[in-house]
MDTraj code that builds the backbone (N, CA, C; nanometers):
import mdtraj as md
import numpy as np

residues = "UNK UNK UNK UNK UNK UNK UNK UNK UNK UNK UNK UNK UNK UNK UNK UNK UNK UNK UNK UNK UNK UNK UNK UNK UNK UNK UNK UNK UNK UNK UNK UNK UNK UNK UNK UNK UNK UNK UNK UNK UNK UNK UNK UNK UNK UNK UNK UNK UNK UNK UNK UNK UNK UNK UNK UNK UNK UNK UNK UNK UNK UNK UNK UNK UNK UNK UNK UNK UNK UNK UNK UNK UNK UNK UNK UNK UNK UNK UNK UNK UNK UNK UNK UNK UNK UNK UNK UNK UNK UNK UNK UNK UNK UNK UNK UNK UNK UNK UNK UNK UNK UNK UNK UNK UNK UNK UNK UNK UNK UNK UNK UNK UNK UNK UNK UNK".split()
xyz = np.array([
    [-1.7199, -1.7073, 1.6092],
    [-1.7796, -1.6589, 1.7335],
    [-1.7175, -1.7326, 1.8513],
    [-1.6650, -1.6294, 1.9450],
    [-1.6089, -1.6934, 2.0914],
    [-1.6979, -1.7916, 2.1910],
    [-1.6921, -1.8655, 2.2150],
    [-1.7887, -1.9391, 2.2606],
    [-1.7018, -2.0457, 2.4308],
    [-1.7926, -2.0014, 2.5509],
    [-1.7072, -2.0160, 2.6587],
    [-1.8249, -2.1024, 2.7710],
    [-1.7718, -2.2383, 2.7822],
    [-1.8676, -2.3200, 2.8828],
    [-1.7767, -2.3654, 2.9830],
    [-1.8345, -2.3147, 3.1033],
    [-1.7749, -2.3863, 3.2383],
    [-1.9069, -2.5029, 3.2696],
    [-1.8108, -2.5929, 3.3347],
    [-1.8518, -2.6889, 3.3991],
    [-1.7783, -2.7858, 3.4851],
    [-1.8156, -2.8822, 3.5654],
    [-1.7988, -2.9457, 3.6537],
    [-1.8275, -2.8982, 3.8197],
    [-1.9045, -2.8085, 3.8393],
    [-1.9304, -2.7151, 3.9666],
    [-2.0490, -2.8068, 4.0230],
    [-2.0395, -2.7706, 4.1963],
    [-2.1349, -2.8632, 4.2644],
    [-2.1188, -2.8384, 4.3833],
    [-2.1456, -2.9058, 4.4360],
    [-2.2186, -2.8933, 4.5862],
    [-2.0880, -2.9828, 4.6599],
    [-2.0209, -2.9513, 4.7264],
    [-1.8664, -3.0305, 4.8208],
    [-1.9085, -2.9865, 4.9399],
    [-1.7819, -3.0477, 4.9849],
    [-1.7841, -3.0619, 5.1708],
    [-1.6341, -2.9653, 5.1974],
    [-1.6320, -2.9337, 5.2796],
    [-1.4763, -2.8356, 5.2833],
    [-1.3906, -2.9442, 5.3409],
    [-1.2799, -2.9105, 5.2853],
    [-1.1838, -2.9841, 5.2270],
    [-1.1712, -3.0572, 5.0864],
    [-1.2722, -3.0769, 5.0433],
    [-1.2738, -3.1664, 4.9439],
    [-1.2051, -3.0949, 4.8069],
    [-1.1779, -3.1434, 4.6965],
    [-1.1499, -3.0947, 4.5809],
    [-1.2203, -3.1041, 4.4754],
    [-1.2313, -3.0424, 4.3799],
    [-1.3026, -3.0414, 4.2386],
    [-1.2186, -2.9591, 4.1435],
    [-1.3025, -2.9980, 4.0216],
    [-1.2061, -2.9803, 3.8665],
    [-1.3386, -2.9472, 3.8001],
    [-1.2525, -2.7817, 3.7612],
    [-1.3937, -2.6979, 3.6762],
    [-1.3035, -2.6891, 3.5299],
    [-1.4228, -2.6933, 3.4401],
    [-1.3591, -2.7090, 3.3023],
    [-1.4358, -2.5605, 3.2309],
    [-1.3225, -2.4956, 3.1214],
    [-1.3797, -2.4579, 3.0466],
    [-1.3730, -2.4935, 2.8994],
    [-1.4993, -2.5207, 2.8268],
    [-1.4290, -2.5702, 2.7001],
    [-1.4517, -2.4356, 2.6140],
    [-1.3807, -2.4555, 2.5082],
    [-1.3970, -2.3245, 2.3863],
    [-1.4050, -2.3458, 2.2803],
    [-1.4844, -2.2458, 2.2144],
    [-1.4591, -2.2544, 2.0516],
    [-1.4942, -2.1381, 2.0155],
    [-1.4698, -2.1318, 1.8705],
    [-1.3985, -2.0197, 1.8149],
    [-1.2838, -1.9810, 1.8436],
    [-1.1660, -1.9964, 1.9411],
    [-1.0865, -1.9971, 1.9508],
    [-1.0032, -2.1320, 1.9621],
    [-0.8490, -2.0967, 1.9730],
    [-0.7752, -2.1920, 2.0606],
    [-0.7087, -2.1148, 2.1401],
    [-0.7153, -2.2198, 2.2707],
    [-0.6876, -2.2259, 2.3949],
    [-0.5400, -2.1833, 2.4175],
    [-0.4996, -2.2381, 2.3604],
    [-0.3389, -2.1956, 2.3426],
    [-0.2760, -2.0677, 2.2752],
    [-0.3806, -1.9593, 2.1985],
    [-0.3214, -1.8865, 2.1139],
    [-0.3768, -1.6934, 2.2451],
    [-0.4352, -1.7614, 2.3159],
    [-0.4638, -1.6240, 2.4389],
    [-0.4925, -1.6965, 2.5813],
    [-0.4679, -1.5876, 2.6705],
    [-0.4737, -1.6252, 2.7731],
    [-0.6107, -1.6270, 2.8277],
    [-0.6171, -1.7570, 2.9066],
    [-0.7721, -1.7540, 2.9225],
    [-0.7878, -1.7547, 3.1393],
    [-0.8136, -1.6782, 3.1878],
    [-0.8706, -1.6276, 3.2866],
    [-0.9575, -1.7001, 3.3586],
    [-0.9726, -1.6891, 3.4663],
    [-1.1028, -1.7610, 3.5914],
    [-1.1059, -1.6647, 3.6672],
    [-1.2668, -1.6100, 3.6793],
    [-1.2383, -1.5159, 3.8049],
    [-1.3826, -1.6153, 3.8664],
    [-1.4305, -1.5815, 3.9811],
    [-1.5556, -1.5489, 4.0548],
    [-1.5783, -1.4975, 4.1172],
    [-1.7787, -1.5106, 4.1446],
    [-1.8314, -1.3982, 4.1975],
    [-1.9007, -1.5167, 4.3328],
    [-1.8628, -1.4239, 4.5113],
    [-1.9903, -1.4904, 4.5624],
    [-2.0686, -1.4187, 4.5536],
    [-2.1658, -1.4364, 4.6638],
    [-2.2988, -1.3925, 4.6694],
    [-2.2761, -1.2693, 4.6988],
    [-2.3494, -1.1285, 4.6462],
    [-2.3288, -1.0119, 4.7284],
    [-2.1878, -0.9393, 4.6984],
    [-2.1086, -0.9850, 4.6356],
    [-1.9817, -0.9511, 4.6146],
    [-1.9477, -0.9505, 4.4989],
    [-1.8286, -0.8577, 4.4454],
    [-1.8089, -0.8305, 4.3332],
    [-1.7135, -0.9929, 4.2692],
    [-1.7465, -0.9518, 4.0969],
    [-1.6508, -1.0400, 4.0573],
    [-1.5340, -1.0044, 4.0544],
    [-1.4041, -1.1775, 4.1175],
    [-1.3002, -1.1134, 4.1322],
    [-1.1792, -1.2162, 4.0701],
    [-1.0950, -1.1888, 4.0313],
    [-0.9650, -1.2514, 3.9974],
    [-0.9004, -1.3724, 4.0760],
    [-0.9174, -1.4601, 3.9961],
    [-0.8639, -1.6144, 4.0380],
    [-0.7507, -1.6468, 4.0349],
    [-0.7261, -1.6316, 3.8806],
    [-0.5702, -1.6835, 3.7829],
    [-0.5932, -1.6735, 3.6670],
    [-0.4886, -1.7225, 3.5872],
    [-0.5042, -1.7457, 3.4615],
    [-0.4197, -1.8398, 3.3822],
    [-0.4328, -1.8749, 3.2949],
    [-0.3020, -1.9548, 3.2197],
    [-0.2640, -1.8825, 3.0931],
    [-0.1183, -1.8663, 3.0240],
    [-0.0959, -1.7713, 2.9568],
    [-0.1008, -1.8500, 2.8265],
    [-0.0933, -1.7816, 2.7103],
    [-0.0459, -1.8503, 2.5999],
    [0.0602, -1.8571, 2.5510],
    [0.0466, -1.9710, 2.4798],
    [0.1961, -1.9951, 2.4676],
    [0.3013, -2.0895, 2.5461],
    [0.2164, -2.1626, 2.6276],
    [0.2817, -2.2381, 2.7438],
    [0.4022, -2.1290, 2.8327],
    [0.3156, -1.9896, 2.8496],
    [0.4085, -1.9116, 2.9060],
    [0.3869, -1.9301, 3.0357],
    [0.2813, -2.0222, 3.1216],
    [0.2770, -2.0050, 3.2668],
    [0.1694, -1.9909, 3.3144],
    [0.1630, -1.9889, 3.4521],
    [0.0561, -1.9148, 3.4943],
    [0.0532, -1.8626, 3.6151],
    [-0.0015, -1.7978, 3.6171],
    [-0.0431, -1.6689, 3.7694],
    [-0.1694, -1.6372, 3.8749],
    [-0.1668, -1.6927, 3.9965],
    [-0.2881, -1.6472, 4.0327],
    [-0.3117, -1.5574, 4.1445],
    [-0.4242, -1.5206, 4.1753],
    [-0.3858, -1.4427, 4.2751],
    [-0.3756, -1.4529, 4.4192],
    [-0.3386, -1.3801, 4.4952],
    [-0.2171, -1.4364, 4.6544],
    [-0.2740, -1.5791, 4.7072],
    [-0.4091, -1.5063, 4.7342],
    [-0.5367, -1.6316, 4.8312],
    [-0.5144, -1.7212, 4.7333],
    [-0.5128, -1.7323, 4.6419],
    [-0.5709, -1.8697, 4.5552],
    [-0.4028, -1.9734, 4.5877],
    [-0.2901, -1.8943, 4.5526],
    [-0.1760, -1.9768, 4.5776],
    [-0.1624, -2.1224, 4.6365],
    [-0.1607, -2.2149, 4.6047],
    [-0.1156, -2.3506, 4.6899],
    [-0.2506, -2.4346, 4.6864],
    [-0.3471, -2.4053, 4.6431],
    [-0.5302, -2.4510, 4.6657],
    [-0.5160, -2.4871, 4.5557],
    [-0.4971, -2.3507, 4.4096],
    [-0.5733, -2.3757, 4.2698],
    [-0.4780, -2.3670, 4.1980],
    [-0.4617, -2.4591, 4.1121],
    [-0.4189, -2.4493, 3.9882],
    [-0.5020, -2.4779, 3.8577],
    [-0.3976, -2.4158, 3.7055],
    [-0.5023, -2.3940, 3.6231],
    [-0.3969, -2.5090, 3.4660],
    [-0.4625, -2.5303, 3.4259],
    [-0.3636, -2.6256, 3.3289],
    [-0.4643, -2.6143, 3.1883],
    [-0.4516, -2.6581, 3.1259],
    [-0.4505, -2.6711, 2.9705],
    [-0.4760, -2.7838, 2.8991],
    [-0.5790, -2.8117, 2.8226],
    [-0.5583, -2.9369, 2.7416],
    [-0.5560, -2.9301, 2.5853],
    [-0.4778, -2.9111, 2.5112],
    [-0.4557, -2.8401, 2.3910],
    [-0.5995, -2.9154, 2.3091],
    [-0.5706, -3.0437, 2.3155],
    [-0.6184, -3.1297, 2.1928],
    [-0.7612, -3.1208, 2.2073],
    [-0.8354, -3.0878, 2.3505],
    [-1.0186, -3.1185, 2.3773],
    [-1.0011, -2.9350, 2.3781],
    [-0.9431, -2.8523, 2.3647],
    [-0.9479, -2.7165, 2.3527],
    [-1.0143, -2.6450, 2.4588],
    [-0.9632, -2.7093, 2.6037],
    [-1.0162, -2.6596, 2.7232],
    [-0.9437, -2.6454, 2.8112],
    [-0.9601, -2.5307, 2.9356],
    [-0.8715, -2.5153, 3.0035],
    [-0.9778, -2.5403, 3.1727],
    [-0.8722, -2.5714, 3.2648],
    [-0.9048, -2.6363, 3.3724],
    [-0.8806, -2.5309, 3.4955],
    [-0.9647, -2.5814, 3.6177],
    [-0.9250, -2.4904, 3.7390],
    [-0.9077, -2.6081, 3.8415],
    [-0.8529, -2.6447, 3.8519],
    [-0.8125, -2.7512, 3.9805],
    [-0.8220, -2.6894, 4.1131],
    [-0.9293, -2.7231, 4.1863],
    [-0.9320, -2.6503, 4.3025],
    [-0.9214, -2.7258, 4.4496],
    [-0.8729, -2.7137, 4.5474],
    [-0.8566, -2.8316, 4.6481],
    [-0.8262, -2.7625, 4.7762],
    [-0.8525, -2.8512, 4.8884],
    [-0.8842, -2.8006, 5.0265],
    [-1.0161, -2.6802, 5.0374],
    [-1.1234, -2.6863, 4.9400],
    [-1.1911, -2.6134, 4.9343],
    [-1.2349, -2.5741, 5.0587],
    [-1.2746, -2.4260, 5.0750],
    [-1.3452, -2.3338, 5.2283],
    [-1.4935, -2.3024, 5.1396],
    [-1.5288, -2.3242, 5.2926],
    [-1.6808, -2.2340, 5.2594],
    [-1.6742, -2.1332, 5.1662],
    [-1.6039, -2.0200, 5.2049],
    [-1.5778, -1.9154, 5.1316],
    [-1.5137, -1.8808, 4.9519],
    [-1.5185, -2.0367, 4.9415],
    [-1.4656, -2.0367, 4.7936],
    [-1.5887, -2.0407, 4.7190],
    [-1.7320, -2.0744, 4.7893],
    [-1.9027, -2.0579, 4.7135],
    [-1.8637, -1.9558, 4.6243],
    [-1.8876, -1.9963, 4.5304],
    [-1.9201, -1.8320, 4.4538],
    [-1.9571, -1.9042, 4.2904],
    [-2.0111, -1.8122, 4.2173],
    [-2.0081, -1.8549, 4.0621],
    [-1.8993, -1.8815, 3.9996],
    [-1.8168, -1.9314, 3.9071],
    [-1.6874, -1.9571, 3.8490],
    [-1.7277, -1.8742, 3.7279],
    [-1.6004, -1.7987, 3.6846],
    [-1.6295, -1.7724, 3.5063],
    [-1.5145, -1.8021, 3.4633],
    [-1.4845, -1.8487, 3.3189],
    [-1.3443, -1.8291, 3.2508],
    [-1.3714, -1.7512, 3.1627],
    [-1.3009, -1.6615, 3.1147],
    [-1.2640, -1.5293, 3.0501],
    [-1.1781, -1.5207, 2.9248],
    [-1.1882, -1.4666, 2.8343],
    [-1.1042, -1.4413, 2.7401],
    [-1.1341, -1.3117, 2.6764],
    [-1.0113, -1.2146, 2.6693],
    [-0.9920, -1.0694, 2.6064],
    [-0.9295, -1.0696, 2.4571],
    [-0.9982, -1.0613, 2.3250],
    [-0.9495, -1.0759, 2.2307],
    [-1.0067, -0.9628, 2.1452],
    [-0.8881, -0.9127, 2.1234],
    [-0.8932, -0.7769, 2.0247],
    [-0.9816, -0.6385, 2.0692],
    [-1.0343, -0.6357, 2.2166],
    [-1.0286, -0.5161, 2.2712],
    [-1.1912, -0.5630, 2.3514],
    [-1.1862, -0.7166, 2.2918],
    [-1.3348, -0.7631, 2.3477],
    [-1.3456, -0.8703, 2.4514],
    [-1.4083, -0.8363, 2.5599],
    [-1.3901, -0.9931, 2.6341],
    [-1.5138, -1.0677, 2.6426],
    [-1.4921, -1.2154, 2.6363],
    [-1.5597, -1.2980, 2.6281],
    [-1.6194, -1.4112, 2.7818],
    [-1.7017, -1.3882, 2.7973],
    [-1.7660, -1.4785, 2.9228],
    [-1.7977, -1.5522, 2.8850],
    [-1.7800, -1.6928, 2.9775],
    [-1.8547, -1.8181, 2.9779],
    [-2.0351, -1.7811, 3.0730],
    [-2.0872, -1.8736, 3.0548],
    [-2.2144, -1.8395, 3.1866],
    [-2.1657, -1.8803, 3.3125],
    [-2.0870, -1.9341, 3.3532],
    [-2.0598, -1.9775, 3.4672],
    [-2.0921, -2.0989, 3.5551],
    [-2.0552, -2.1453, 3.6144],
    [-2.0742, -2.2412, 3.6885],
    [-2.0601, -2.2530, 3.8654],
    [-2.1664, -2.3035, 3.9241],
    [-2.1638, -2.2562, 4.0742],
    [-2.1125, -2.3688, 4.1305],
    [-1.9929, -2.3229, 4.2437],
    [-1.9610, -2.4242, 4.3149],
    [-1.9896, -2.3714, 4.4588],
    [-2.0489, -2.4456, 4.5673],
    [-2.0789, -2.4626, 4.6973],
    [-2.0119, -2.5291, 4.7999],
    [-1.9435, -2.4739, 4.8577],
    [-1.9164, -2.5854, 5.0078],
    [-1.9632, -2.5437, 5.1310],
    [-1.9788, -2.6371, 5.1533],
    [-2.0627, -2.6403, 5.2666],
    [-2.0749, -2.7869, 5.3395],
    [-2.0916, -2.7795, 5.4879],
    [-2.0717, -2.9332, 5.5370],
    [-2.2265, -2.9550, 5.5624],
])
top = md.Topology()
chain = top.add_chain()
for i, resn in enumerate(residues, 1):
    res = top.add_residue(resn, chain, resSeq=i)
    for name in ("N", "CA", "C"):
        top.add_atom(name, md.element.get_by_symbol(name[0]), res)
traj = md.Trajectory(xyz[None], top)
């Protein structure tokens, strides 16, 4: 069974940075690509990045460029969202994601806030 926990989300000041984790099991981290999107308030959920498998890379989307990155830790079987110069506008729920065999898998999420 796929099993998906975010954490490290909280309450910041803009500018500041934070490091959201997802850990997994039932899988490994390395054998699919595992996804971050969020949702704010009132708004749909939306596409962050992702990291590929396979140490093929990763991709995120335009806005996120130069703020977030996403990395990998093979051996604790979790993958990371490094997020920095945070805006107000980055509030929203976090999810990490995984699509395996025609099924996708959610974490519950984790809320991060900025605000001064």
């Amino acid at each position: 069974q796929v099993q998906l926990v975010e954490s490290g989300g909280g309450l910041v000041q803009p500018g500041d940075s934070l490091r959201l984790s997802c850990a997994a099991s039932g899988i490994m981290v390395g054998t699919v690509h595992t996804n971050w999107f969020r949702q704010a308030p009132g708004k749909e959920r939306e596409f962050v990045g992702r990291i590929l498998n396979g140490g093929a890379g990763t991709d995120y989307a335009d806005y996120m460029k130069g703020r977030f990155s996403i990395s990998r830790d093979y051996a604790k079987n979790t993958v990371y969202l490094q997020m920095s110069s945070l805006k107000p506008e980055d509030t929203a729920i976090y999810y990490c994601n995984v699509f395996i065999r025609g099924n996708n898998h959610w974490g519950r999420g984790t809320q991060v806030t900025v605000a001064s």
